[in-house]
C-alpha positions as CSV (number, residue, x, y, z in Angstrom):
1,X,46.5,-74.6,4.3
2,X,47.5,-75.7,0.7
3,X,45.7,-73.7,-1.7
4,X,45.2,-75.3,-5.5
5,X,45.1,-73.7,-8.6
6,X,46.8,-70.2,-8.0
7,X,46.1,-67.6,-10.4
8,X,47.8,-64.7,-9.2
9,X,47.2,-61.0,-11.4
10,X,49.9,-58.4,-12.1
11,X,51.3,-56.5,-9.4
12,X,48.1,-53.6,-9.4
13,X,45.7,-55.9,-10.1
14,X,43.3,-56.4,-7.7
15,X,41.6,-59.7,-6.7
16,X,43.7,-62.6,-6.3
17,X,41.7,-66.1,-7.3
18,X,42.6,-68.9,-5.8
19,X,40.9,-72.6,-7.2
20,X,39.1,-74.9,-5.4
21,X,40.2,-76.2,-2.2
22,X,39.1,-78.7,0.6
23,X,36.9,-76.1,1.8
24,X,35.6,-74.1,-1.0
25,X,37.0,-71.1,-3.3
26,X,38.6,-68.2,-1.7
27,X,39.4,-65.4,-3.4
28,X,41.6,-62.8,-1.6
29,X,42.0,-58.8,-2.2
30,X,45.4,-57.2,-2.3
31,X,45.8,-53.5,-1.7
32,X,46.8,-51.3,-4.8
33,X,49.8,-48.8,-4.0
34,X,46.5,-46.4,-4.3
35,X,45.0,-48.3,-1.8
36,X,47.5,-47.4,0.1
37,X,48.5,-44.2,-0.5
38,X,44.2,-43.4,0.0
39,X,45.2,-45.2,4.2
40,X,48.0,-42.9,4.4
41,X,46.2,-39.9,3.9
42,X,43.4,-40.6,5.9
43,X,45.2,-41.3,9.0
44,X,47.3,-38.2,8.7
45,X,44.0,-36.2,8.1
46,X,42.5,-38.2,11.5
47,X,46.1,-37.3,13.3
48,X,45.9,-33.6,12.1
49,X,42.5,-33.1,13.2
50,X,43.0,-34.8,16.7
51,X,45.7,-32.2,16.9
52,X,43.7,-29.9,16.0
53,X,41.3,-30.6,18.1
54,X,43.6,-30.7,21.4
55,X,44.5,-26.9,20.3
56,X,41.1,-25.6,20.2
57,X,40.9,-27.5,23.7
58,X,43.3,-25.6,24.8
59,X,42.7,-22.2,23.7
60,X,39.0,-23.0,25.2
61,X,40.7,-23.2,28.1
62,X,42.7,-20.5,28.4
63,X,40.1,-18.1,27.0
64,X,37.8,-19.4,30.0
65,X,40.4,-18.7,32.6
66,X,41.2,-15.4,31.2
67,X,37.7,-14.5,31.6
68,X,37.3,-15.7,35.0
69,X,40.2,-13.4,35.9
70,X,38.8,-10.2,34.5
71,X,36.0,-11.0,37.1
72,X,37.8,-12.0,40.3
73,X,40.0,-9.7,42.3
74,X,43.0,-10.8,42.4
75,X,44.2,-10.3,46.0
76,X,40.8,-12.1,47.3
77,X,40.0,-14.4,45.0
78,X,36.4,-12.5,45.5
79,X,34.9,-11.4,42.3
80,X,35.7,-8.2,41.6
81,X,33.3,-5.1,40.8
82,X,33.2,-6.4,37.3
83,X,32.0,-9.7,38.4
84,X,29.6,-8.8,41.4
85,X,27.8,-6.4,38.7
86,X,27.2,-9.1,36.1
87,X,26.3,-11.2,39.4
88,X,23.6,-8.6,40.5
89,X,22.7,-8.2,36.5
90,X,21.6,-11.6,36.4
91,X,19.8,-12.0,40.0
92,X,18.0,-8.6,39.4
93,X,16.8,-10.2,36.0
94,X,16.2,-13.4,37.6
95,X,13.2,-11.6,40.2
96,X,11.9,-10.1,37.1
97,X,11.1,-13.1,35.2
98,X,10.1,-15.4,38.3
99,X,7.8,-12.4,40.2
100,X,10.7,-13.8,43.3
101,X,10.9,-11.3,46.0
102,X,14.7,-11.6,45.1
103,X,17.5,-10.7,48.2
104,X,19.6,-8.4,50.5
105,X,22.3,-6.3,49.1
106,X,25.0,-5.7,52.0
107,X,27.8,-3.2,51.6
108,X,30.7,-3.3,53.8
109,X,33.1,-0.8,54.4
110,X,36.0,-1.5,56.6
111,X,36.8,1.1,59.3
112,X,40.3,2.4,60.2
113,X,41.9,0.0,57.2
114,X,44.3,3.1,56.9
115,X,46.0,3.1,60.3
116,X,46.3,-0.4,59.1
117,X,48.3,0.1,56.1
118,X,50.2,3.0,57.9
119,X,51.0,1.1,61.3
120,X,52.0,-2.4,60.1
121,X,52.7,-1.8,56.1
122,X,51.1,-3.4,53.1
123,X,51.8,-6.8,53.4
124,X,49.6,-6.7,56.7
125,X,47.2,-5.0,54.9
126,X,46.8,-7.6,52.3
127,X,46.7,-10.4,55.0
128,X,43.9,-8.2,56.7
129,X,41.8,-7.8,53.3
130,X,42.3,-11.8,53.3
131,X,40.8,-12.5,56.1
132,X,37.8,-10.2,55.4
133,X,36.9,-12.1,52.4
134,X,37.2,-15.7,54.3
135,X,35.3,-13.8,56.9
136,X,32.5,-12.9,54.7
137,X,32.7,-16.2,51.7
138,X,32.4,-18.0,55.3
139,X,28.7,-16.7,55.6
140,X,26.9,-17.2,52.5
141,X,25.7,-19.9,50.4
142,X,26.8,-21.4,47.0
143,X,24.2,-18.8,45.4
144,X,25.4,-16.2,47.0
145,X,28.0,-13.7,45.9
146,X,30.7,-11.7,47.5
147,X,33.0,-9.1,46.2
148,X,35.5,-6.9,46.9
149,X,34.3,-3.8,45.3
150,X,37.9,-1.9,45.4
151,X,40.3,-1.0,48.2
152,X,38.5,-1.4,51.6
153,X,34.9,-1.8,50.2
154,X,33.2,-5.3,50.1
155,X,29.5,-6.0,49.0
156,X,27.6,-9.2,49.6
157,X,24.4,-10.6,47.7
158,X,22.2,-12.4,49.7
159,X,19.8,-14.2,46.9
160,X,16.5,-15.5,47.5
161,X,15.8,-14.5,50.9
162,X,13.0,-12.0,52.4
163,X,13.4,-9.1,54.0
164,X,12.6,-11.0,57.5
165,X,15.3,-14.0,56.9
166,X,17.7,-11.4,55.5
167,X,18.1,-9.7,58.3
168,X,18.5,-12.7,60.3
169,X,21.6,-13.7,58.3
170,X,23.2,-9.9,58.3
171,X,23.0,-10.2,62.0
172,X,25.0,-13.3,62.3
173,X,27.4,-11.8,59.7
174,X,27.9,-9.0,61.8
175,X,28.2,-10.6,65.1
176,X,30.9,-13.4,63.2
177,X,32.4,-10.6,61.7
178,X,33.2,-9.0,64.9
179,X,34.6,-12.1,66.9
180,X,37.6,-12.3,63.8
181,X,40.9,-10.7,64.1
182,X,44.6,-10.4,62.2
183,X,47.1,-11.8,64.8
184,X,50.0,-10.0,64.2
185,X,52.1,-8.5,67.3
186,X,48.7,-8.2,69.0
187,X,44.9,-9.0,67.3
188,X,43.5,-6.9,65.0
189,X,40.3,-7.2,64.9
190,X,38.0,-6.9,62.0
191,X,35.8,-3.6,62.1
192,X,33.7,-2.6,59.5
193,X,30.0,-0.8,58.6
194,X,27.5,-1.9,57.3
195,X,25.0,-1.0,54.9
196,X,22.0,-2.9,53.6
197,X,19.0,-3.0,51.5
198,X,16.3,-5.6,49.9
199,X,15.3,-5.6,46.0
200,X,13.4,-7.3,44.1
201,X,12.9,-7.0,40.3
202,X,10.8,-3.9,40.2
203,X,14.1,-1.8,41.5
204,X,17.4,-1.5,39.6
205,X,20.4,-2.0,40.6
206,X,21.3,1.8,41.1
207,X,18.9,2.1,43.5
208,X,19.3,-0.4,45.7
209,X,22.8,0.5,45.7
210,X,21.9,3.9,46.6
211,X,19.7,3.2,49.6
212,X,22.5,0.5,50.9
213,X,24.6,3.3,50.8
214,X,22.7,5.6,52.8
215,X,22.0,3.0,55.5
216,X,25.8,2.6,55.3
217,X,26.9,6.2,55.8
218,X,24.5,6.1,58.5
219,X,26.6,3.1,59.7
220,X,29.9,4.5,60.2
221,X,29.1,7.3,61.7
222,X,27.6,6.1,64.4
223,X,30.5,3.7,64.5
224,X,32.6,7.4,64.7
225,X,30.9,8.7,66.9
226,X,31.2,5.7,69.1
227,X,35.3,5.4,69.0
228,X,35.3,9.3,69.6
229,X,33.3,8.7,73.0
């Protein structure tokens, strides 16, 4: 387009007038080196905090799995006592607040794990504590939570179930339990006691662990007594 009447300002000035034309006035706005100078921090303010930004993502990140690892046992990928605790913390809290009749604690403790160790070496023992925990993650819900305690000791945390259902679902664990083994040379099969007891939110959690272990002691010696025979 052929623009009449030009009247162009100095180099800093800002508005540029142009005269009358076949359709109208224009008048056009050319940027000052202030102008500019204004963009070119703003952008590298924008690109500083977008970098920022993907930092703090990252550090999120890696704070989040850091935490995650000081509650899971590394071996099982189970959560580890740390974990199950907080776990048991919040169900026990949980039952409080609702009046629910809350769940099953189940300790499990494996039997002759040793011999284990002693007889086939380490890396046989790891693969045995493995297959525990798929054993036992294999029998629970997403709600529920299973942990290896330390060494040879598991627990599982059966929430929101009664006493009735609760010891429908320990059974099948059991009887599941029993029917796995370690193929090695020959099977291994899994053995272990068990120990149990409900709570609700009237008990703490030093309690129930108490009476699980006494039903658990009680357990493995039958389960003594019974390889002795």
């Amino acid at each position: 387009m052929q623009l009449l009447n030009k009247e162009i300002l100095k180099r800093d000035a800002h508005p540029v007038s142009v005269g009358p034309s076949s359709i109208g006035r224009w008048e056009l706005f050319m940027p000052t080196r202030a102008d500019a100078l204004e963009a070119k921090d703003l952008l590298e303010t924008q690109t500083a905090l977008e970098r920022a930004e993907t930092v703090i993502r990252a550090q999120e990140e890696r704070i989040q799995q850091l935490q995650q690892m000081a509650l899971t046992d590394e071996l099982t990928g189970l959560a580890n006592r740390r974990g199950f605790t907080l776990a048991f913390e919040r169900e026990i809290s949980l039952a409080r607040r609702d009046g629910d009749y809350g769940g099953l604690l189940v300790l499990v403790d494996l039997d002759g794990f040793k011999s284990i160790n002693d007889t086939w070496g380490h890396q046989a023992g790891d693969a045995y504590l493995q297959l525990v925990a798929q054993c036992l993650q294999g029998e629970v819900r997403a709600s529920d939570t299973v942990a290896r305690l330390g060494g040879d000791e598991f627990a599982v945390l059966l929430t929101h179930v009664d006493e009735k259902h609760g010891a429908k679902r320990l059974a099948k664990l059991e009887q599941n339990f029993a029917r796995k083994a370690l193929m090695l040379e020959k099977a291994i099969p899994l053995r272990a006691s068990f120990g149990y007891a409900c709570y609700d939110g009237a008990h703490t959690i030093e309690t129930i662990i108490q009476s699980a272990d006494l039903h658990l002691y009680a357990h493995k010696s039958r389960n003594k007594t019974l390889l002795k025979a």
